[in-house]
N, C-alpha and C positions, 0 to 999 in steps of 0.2 A: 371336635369334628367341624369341617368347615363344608357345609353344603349350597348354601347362598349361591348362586351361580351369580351374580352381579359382585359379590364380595370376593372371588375365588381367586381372582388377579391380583385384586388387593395384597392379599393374604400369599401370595405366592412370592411377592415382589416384597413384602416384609420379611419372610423366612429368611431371601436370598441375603437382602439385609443383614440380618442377624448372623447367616453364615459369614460372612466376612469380619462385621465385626468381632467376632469370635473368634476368626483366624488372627486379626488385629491382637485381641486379649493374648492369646498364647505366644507372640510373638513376643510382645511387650517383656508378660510375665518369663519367659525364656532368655530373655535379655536381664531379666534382673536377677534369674540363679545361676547364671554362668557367668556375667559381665560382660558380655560379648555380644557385636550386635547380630553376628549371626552365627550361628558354629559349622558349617558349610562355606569352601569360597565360592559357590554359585550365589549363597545370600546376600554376597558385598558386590555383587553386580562389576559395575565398573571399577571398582576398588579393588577387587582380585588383585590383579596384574602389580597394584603397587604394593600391598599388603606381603604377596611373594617375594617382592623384591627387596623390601625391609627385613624380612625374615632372616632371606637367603645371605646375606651380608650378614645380618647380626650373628647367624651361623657359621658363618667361614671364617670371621674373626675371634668369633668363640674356641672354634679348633684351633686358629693362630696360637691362641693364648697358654692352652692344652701342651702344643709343640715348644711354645719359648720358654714355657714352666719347666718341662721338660730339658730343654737346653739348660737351664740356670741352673737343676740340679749335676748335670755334669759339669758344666764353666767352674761351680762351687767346689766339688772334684777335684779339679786340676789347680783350684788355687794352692787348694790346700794343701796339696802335693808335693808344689813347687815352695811353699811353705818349708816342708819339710825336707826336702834336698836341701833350699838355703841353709837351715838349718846344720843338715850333715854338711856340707861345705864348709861353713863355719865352726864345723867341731874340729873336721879333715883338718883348716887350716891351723888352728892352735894347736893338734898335736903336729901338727908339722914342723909349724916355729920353734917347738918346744924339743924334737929329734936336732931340728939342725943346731940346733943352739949347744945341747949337747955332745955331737960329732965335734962342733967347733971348737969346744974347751976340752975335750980329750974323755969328760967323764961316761958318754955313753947315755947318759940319762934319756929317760922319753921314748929309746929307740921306739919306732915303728915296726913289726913284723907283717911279713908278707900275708899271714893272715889275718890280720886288720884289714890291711888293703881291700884284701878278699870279701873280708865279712860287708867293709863299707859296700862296695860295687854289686854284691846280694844287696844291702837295703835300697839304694839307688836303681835297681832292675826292681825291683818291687814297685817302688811307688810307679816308676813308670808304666808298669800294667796296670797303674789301677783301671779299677772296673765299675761302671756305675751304668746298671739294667741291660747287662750284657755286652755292652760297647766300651770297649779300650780308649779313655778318654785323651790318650796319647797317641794313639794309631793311627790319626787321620780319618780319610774317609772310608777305609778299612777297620771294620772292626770284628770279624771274625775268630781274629788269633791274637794271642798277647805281641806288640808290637818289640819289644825289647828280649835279645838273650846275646850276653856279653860272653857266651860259652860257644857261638858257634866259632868254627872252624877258620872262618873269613874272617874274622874281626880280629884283627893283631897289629896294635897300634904301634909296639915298640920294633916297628917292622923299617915304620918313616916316625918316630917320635914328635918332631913339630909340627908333620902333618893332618889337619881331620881326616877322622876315621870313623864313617858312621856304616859300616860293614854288617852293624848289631840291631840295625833295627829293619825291623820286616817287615811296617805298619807302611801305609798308601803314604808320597808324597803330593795327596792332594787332598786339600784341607777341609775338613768336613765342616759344613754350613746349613743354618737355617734359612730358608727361604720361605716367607710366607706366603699367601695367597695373593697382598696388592705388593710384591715384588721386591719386598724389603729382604734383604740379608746379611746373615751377621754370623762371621767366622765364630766357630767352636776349639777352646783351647788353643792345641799348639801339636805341633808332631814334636817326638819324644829324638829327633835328629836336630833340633834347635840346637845355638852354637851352645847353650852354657851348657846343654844338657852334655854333649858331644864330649867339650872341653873337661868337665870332670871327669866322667867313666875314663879319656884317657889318661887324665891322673895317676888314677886309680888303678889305673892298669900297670903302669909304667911302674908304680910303688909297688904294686903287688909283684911285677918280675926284677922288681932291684931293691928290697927296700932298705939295704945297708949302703946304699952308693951315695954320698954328701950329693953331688952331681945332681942326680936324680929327685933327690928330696926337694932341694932349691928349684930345679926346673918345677916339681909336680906343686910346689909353694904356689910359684909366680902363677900355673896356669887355673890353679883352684880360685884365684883374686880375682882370675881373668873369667873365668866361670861365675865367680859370685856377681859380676856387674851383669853377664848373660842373663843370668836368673831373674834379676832385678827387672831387663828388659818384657822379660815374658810374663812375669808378676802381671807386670803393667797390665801387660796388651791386654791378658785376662781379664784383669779387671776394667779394664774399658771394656769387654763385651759381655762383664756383670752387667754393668750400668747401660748397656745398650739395650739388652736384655727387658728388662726392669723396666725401662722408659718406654721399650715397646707395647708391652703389656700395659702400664699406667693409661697409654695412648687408645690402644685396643679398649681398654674398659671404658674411658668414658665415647668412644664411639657405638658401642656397643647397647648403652646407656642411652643416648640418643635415639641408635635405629629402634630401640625396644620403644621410647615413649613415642617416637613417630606413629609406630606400628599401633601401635594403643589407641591414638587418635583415628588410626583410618578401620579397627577393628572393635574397639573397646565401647562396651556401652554406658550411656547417659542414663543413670542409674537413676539421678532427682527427676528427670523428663519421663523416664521407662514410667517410674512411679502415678506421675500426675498423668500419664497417657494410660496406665490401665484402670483408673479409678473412672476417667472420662469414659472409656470404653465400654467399661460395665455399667456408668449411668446411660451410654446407650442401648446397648443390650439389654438392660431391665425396664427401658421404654419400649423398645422393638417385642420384647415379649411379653409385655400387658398390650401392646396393641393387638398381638395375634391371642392372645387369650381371650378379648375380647370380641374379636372375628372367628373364632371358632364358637363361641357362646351366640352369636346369634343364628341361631339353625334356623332353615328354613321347614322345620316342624312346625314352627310357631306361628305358620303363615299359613297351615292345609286348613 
């Protein structure tokens, strides 16, 4: 109890004291179990504004990252696809050497049947729908329907034989793309109307409506060669937007990396200072409160 009317200010002007440095201690100590120097952006005063804006970057590029991960599991997709076409191209063309070679000696061997042809141009429509998280990684920027059906009605290559004939595919001629937030973009796959892809199925076609004609064999020979260099081309491109891919994200992470330790700097607390500032605080506080413990012990009882 403080009654003194001469001590009364005293003692008022040290509580007021002590409240602060109390508010001081809880700061401190709130800075050393969160690490942060304030968990409000009204605490980082003029620091707000940049703290958001380290954030909000370090954010958009983190979704970049999210979207190009994304991409490279379909880019991966399509390699592999066109993988596997080269492949069947390469099997097409051996039994093909292998019929003509046959017709040529009179023995017949190897012959090709029309439903080879058929079964090939089934696998070849397959891979080209593939499908990775409900997007036809062949369709372009359409991915609603499977891009490829060598059974419509329109598609009848042995119509003009030397001519493409991409009647079969139903996917978007406009190439689907990632674009990220600071305006980088990077084509996805390929549409399933590229020349090698084209250049096959009419092979295959053309086998599958003649495949006893020597004629026919020889031409569908030479245009599967000619298809196999197409594949090659689009291999490529793909794998140039692996690796664009890849480098983008590599890029994003260490910027990411950056705006995070910036952000650290203008939010993160000084954990050895927080320390020596609440230890100093509480030796004031525990002088601030023997002094008022001692101005409430002097009552003015002691003076009637």
């Amino acid at each position: 109890m403080i009654s003194r009317i001469g001590t009364f200010a005293n003692a008022t002007a040290l509580i007021a004291a002590s409240l602060k440095v109390q508010a001081k201690v809880a700061d401190q100590q709130a800075q050393q179990a969160s690490g942060y120097k304030s968990t409000t952006f009204s605490g980082l005063s003029g620091d707000a504004a940049k703290l958001l804006d380290l954030t909000g970057q370090s954010a958009r590029l983190t979704a970049d990252n999210a979207s190009a991960n994304a991409a490279a599991s379909m880019v991966q997709a399509a390699y592999s696809a066109v993988t596997n076409i080269t492949d069947l191209a390469t099997t097409i063309r051996s039994q093909l050497a292998a019929a003509i070679s046959g017709a040529n000696n009179g023995t017949g061997a190897s012959a090709i049947t029309g439903q080879s042809a058929a079964n090939w141009l089934s696998t070849l429509q397959s891979e080209l729908n593939t499908e990775v998280g409900g997007v036809y990684v062949f369709g372009g920027q359409a991915s609603n329907a499977a891009p490829v059906d060598f059974t419509t009605p329109a598609y009848n290559p042995a119509g003009a034989p030397a001519s493409p004939d991409t009647s079969y595919y139903l996917g978007s001629d406009t190439t689907r793309t990632l674009t990220t937030s600071q305006g980088v973009s990077v084509s996805l796959s390929a549409p399933a109307s590229a020349s090698g892809f084209e250049q096959l199925a009419r092979a295959l076609s053309l086998i599958a409506a003649n495949p006893s004609d020597p004629a026919t064999l020889q031409a569908a020979y030479d245009s599967v060669g000619t298809a196999t260099s197409g594949l090659a081309s689009t291999q490529a491109m793909i794998s140039n937007q692996a690796s664009s891919l890849d480098m983008l994200v590599t890029n994003n992470q260490a910027k990411i990396t950056t705006l995070d330790n910036l952000a650290s700097t203008v939010d993160g607390a000084d954990l050895a200072t927080a320390t020596v500032l609440v230890t100093q605080y509480q030796t004031q506080l525990d002088a601030l409160y023997s002094a008022i413990g001692k101005l409430s012990a002097d009552n003015i009882l002691k003076y009637i």
